[in-house]
The first five atom37 places (N, CA, C, CB, O) and aatype in JSON, in Angstrom:
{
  "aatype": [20, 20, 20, 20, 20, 20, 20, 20, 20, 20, 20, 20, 20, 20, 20, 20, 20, 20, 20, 20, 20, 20, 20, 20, 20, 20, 20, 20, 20, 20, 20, 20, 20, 20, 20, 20, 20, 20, 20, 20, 20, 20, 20, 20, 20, 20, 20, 20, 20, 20, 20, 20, 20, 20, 20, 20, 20, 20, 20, 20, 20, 20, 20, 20, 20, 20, 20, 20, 20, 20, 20, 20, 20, 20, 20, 20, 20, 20, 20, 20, 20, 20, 20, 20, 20, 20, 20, 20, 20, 20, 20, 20, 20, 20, 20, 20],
  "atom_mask": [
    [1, 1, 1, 1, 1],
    [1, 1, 1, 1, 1],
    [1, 1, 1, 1, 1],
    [1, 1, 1, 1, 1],
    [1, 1, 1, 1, 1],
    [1, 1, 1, 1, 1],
    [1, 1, 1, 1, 1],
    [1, 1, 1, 1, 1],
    [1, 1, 1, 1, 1],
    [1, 1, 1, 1, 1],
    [1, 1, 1, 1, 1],
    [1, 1, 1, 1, 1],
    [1, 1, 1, 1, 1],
    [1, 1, 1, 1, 1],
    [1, 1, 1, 1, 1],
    [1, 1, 1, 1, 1],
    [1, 1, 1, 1, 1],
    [1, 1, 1, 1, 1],
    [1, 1, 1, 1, 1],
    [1, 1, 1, 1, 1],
    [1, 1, 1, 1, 1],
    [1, 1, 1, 1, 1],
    [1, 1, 1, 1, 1],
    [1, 1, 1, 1, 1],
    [1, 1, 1, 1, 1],
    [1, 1, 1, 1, 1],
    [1, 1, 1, 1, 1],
    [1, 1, 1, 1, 1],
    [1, 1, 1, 1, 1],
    [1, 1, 1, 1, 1],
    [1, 1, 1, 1, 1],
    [1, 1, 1, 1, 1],
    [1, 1, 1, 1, 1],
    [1, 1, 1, 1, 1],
    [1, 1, 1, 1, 1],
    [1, 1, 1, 1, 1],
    [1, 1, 1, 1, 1],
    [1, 1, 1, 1, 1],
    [1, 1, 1, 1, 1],
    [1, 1, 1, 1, 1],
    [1, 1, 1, 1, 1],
    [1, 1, 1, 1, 1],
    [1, 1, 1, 1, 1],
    [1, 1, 1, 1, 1],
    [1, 1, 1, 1, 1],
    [1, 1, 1, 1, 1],
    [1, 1, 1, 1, 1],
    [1, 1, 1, 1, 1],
    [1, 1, 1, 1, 1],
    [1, 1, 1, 1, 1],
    [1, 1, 1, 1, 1],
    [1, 1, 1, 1, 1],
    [1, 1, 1, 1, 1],
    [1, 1, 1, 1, 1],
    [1, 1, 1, 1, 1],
    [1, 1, 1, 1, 1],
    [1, 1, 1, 1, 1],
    [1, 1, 1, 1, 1],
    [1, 1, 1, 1, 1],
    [1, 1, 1, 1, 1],
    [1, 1, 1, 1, 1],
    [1, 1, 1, 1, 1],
    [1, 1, 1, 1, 1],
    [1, 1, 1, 1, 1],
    [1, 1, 1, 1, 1],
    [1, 1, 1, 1, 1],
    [1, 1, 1, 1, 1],
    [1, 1, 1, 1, 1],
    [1, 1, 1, 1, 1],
    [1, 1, 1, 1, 1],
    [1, 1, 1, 1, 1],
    [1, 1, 1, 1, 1],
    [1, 1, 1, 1, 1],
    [1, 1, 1, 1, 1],
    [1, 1, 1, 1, 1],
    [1, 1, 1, 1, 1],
    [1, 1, 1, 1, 1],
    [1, 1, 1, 1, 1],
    [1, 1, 1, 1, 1],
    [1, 1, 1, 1, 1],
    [1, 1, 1, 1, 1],
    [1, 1, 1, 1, 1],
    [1, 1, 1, 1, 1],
    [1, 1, 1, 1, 1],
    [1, 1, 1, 1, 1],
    [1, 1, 1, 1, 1],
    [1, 1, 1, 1, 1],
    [1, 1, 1, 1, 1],
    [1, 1, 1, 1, 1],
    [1, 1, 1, 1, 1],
    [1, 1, 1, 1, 1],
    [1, 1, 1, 1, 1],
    [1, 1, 1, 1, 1],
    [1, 1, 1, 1, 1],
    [1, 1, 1, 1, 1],
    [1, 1, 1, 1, 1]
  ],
  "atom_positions": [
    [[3.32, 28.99, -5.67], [4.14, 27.98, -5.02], [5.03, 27.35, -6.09], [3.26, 26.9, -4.29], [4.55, 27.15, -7.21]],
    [[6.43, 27.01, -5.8], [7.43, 26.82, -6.82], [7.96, 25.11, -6.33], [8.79, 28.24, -6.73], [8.62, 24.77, -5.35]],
    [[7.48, 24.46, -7.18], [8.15, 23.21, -7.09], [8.75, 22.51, -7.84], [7.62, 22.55, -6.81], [8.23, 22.19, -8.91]],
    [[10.04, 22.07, -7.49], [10.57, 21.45, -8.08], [10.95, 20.07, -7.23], [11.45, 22.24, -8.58], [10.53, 19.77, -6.11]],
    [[11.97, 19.24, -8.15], [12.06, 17.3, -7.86], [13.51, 17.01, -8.45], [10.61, 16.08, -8.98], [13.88, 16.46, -9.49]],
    [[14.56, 17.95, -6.77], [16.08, 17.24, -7.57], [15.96, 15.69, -7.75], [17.65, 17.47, -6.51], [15.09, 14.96, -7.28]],
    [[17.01, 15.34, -8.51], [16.9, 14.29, -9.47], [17.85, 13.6, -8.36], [17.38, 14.52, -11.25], [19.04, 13.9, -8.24]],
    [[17.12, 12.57, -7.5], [18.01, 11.68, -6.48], [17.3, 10.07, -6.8], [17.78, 12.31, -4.53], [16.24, 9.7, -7.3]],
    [[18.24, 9.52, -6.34], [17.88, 7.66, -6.03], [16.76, 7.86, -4.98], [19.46, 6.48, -5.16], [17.25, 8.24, -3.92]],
    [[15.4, 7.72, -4.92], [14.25, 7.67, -3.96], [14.9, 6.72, -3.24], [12.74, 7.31, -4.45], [15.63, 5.87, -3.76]],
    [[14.6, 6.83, -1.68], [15.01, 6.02, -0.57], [13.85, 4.78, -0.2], [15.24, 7.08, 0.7], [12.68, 5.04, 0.09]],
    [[14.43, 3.38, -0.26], [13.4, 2.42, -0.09], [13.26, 2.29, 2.15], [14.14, 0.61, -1.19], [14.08, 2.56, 3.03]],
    [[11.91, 1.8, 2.19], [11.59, 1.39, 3.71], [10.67, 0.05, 3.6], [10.69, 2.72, 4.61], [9.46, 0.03, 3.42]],
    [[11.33, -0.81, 3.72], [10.73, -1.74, 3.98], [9.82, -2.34, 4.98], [11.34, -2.17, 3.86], [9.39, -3.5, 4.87]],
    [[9.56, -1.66, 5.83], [8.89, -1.87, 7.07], [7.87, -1.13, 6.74], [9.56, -1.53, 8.38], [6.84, -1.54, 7.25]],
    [[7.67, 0.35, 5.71], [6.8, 0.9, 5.66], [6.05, 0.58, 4.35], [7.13, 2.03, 5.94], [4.88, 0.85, 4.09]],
    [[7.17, -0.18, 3.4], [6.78, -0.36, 1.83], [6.45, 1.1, 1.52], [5.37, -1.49, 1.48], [5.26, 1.39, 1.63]],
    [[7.26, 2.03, 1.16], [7.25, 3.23, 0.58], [8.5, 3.28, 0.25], [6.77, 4.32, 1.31], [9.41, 2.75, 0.89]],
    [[8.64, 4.1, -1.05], [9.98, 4.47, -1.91], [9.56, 6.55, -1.31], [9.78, 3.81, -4.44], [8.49, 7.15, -1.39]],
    [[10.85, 7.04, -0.8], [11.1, 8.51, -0.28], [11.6, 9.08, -1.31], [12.02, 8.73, 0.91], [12.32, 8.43, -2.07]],
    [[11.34, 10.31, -1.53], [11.94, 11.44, -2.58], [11.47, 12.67, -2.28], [11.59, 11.23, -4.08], [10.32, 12.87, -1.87]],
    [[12.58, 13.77, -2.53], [12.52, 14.62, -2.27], [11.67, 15.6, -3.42], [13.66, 14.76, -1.88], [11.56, 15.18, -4.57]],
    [[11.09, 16.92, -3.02], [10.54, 17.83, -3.53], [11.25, 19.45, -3.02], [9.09, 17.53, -3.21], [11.53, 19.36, -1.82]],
    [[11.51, 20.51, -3.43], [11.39, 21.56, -3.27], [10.53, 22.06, -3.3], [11.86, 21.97, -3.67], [9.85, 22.13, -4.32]],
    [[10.14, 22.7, -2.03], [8.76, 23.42, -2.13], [9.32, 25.59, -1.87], [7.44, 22.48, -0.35], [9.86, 26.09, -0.88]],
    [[8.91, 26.27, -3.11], [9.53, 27.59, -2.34], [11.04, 27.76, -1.85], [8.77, 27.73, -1.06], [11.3, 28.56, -0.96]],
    [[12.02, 26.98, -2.47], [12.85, 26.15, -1.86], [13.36, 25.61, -1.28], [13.13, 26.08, -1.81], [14.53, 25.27, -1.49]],
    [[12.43, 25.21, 0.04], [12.56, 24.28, 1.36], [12.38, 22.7, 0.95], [11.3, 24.71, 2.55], [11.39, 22.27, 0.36]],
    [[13.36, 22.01, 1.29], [13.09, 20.72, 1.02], [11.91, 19.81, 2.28], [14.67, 20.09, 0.93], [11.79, 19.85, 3.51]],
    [[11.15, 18.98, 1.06], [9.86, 18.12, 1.67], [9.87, 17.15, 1.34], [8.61, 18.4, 1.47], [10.09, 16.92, 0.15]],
    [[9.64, 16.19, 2.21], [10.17, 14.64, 1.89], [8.64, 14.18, 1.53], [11.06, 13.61, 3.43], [7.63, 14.27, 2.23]],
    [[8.77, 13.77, 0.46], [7.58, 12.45, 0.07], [7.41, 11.45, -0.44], [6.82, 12.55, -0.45], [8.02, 11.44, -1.51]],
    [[6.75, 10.31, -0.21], [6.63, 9.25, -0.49], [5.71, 8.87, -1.06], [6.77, 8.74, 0.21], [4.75, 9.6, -1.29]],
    [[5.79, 7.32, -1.55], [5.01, 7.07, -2.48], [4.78, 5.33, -2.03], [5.71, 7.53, -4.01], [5.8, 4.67, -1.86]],
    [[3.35, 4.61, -1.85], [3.19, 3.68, -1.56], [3.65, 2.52, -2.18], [2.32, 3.76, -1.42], [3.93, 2.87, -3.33]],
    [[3.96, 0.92, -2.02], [3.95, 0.01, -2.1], [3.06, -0.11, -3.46], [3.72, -0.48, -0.95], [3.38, -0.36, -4.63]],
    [[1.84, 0.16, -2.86], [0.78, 0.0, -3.44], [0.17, 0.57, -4.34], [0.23, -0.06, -2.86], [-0.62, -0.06, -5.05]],
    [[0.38, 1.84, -4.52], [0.32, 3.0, -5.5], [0.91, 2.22, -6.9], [1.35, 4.47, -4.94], [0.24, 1.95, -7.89]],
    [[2.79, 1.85, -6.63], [3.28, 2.0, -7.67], [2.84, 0.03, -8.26], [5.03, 2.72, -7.41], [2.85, -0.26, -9.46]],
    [[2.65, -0.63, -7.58], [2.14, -1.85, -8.44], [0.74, -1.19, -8.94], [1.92, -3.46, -7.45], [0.69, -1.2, -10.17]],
    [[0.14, -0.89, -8.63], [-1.67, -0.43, -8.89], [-1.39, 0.38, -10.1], [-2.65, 0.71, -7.45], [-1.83, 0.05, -11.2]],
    [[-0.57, 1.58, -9.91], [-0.72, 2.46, -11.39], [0.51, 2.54, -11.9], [-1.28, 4.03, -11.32], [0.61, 3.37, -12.79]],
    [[1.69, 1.82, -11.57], [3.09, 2.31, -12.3], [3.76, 0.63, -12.8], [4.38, 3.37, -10.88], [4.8, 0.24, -13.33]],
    [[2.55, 0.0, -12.3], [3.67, -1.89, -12.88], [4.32, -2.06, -11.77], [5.23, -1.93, -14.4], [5.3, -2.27, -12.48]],
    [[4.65, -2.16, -10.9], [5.97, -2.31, -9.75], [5.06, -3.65, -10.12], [6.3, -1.36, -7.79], [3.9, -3.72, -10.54]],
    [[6.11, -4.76, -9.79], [5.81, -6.16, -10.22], [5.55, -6.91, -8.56], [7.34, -6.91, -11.28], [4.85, -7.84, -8.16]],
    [[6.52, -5.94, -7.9], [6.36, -6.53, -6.14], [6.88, -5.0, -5.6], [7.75, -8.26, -5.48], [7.15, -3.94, -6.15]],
    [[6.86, -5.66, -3.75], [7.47, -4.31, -3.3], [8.73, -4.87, -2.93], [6.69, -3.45, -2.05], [9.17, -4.31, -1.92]],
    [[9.49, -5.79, -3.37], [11.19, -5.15, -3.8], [11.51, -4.31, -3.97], [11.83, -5.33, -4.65], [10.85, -3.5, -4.62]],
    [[12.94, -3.99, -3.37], [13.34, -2.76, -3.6], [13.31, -2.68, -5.35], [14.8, -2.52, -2.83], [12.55, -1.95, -6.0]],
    [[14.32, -3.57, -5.9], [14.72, -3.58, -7.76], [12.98, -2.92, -8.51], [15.18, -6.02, -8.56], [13.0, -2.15, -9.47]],
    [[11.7, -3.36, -7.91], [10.87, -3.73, -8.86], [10.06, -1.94, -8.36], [9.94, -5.59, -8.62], [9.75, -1.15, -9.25]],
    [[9.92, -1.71, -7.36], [9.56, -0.32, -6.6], [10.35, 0.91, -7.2], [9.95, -0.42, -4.95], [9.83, 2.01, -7.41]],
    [[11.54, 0.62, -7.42], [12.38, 1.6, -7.8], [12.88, 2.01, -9.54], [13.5, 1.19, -6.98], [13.46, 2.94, -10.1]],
    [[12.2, 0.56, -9.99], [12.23, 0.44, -11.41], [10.95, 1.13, -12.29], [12.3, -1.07, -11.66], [10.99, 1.6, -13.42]],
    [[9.72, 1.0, -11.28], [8.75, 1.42, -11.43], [8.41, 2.87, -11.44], [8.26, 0.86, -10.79], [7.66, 3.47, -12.2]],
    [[9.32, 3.43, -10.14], [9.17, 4.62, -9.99], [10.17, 5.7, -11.07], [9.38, 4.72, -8.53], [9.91, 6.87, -11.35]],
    [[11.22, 5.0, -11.48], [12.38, 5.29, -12.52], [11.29, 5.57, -13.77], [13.68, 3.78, -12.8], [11.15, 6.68, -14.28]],
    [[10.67, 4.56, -14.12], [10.01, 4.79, -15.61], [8.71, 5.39, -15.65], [9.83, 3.48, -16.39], [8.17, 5.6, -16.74]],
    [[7.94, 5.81, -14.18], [7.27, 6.56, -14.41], [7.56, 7.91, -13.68], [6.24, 6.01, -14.28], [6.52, 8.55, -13.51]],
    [[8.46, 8.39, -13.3], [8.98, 9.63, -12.61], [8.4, 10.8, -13.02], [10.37, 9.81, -12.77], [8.36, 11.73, -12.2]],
    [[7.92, 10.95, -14.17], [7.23, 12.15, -14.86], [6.02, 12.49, -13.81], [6.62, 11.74, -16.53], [5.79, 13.36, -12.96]],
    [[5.33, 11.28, -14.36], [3.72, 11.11, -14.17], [3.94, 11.07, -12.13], [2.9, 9.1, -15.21], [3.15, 11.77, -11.49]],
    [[4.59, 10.56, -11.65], [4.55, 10.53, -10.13], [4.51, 11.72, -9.89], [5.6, 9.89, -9.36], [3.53, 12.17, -9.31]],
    [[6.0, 12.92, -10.44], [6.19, 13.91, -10.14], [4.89, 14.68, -10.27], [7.2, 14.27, -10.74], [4.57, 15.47, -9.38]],
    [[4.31, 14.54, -11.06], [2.89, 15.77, -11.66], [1.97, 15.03, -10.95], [2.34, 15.97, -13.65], [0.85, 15.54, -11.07]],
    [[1.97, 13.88, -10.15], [0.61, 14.13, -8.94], [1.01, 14.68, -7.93], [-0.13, 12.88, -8.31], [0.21, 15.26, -7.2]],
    [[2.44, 14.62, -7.62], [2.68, 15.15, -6.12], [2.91, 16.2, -6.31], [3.66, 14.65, -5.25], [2.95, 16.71, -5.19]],
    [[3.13, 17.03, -7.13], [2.94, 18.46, -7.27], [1.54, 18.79, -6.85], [3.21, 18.94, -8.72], [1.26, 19.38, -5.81]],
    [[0.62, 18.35, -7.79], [-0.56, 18.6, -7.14], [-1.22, 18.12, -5.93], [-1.24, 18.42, -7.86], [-2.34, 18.39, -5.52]],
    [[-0.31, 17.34, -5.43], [-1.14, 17.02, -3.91], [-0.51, 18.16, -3.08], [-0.79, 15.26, -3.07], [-1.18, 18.86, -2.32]],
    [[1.1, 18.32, -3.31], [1.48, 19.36, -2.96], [1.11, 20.48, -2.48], [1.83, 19.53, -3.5], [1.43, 20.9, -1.36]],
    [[0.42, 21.05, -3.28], [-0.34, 22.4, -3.85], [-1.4, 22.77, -2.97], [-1.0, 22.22, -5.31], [-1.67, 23.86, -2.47]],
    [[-2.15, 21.24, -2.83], [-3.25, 21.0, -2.24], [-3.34, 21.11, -1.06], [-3.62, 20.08, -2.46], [-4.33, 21.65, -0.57]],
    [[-2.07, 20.49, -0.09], [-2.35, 20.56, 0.99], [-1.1, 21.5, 1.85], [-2.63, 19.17, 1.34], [-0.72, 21.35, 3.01]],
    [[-0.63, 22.52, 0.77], [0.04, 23.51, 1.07], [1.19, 22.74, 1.59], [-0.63, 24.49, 1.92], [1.38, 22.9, 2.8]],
    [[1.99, 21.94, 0.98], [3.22, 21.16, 1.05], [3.16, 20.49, 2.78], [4.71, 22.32, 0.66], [4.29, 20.44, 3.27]],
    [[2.37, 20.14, 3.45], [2.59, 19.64, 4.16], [2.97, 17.83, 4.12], [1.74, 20.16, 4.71], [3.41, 17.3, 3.1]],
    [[2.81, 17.37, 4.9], [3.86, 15.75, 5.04], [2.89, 15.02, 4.14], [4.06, 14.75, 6.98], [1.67, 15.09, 4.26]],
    [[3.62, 14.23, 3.09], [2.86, 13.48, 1.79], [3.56, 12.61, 1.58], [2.62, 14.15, 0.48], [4.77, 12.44, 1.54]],
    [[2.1, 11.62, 1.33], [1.92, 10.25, 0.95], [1.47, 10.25, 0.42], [1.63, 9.43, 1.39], [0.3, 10.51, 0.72]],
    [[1.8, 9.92, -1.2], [1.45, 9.53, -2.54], [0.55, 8.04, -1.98], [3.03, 9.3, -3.71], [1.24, 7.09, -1.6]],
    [[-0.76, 7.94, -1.96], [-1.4, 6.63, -1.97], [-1.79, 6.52, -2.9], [-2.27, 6.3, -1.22], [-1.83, 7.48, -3.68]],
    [[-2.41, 4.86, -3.35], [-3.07, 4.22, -4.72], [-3.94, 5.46, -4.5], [-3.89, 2.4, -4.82], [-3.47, 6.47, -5.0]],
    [[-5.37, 5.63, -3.7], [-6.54, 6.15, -3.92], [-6.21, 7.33, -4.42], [-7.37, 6.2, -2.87], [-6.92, 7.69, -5.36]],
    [[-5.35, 8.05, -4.09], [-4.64, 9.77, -4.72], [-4.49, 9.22, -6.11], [-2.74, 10.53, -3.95], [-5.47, 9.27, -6.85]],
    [[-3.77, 8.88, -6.38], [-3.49, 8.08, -8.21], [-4.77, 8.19, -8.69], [-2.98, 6.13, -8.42], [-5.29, 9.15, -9.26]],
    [[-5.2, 7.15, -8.41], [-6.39, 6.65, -9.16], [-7.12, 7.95, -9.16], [-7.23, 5.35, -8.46], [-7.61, 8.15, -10.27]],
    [[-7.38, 8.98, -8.24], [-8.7, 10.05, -8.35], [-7.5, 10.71, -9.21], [-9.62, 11.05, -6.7], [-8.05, 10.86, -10.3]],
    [[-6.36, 11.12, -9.34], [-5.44, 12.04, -9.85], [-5.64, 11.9, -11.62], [-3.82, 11.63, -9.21], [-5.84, 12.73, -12.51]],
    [[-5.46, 10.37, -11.59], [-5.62, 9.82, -13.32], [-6.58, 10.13, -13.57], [-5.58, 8.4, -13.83], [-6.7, 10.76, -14.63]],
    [[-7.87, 9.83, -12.71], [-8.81, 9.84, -13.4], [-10.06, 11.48, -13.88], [-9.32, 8.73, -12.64], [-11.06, 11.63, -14.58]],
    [[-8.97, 12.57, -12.79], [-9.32, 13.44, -13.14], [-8.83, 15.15, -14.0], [-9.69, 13.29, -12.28], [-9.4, 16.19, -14.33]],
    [[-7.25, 14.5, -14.05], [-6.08, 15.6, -14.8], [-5.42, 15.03, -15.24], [-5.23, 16.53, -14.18], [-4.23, 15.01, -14.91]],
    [[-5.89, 14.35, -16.12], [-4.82, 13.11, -16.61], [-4.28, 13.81, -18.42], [-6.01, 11.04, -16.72], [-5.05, 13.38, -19.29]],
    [[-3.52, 14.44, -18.81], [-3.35, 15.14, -19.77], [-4.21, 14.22, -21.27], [-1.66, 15.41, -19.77], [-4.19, 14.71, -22.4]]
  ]
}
């Protein structure tokens, strides 16, 4: 499975508190997101503002990208939500 993460502005939802970004999967595009809560819990987001969500996700983009690859992987690219609890088991078990 071939994934890649064009390099776009993640889309904010405030109603859902998730920041959206895209993935290539095989090269079909797959939309995924990433919680509110995720990125204050393991990335600093200071609030779920857009400025502080998107600042968060900017300086850790590496490390986001290389869990959702592997959640990816996992659940054969179907519809994904980066949650805190995914992080936290992700860090705490492939964490380079």
């Amino acid at each position: 499975m071939q994934i890649n993460f064009p390099y776009e502005t993640p889309a904010y939802s405030g109603p859902e508190l998730t920041l959206a970004f895209p993935a290539l999967v095989d090269g079909e595009r797959v939309e995924c997101m990433i919680t509110a809560e995720a990125l204050e819990d393991h990335f600093g987001a200071a609030s779920t503002r857009l400025e502080d969500m998107v600042g968060a996700f900017d300086t850790h983009r590496e490390r986001i990208e290389a869990a959702t690859r592997r959640l990816l992987s996992e659940t054969r690219a179907q519809c994904l939500v980066l949650r805190s609890g995914y992080v936290r088991f992700y860090n705490a078990n492939w964490r380079n």
